[in-house]
N, C-alpha and C positions, 0 to 999 in steps of 0.2 A: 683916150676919152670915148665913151661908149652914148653915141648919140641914141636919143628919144625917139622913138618911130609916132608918130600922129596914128592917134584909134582913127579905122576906118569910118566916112562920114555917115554910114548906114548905124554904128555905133553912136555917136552924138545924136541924129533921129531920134535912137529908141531912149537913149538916156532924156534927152528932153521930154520924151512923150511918157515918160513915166516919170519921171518930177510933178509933170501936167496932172497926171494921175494923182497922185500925189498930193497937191496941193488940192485937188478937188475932194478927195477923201477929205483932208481934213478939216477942210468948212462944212463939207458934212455931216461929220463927226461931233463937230462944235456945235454946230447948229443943233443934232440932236442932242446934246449936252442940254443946253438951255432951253429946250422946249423940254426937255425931261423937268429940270428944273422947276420950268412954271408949271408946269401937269401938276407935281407934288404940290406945290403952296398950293394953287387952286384945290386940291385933294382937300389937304389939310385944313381952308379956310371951312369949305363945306361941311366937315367932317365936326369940325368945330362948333360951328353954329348948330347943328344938328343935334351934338351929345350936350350941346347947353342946355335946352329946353327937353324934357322930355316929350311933349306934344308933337316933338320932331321925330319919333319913332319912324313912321312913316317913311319919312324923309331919308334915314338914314337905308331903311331898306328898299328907297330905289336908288338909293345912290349903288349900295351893293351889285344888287340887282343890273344896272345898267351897265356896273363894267363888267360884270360877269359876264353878257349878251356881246359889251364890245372887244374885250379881249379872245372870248370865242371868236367870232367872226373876224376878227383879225388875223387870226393864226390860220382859220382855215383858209381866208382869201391868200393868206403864207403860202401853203401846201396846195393850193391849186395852180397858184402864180410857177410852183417849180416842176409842177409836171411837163 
């Protein structure tokens, strides 16, 4: 009978701290799931009331307009954050 040797306990450390990891990814993950989620309905509620009325022309082009400004600036604060 060929005994089990025990992983060394420096092994059990890492394997917990990456579960840890782990489990924080993925309420992260979730999290931005559902904040994606409410982004689009709010999107789409605006969007909605906007192409109802036509007097809402306006309206729909700063809706444009605004994510264009914040998705740029998003990406750039991206690309600064990884230098």
């Amino acid at each position: 009978m060929v005994k089990k040797k025990k992983p060394p306990k420096n092994t059990d450390n890492s394997w917990k701290e990456y579960l840890e990891l782990l489990r924080q990814w993925i309420h992260t993950f979730e999290s931005l799931q559902r904040i994606n989620t409410e982004l689009q309905i709010k999107y789409l509620e605006l969007m909605g009331k906007a192409l109802s009325d036509s007097k809402n022309i306006n309206m729909i082009s700063q809706l444009v307009e605004n994510w264009q400004k914040l998705t740029s600036q998003f990406w750039q604060e991206q690309l600064m954050y990884k230098r």
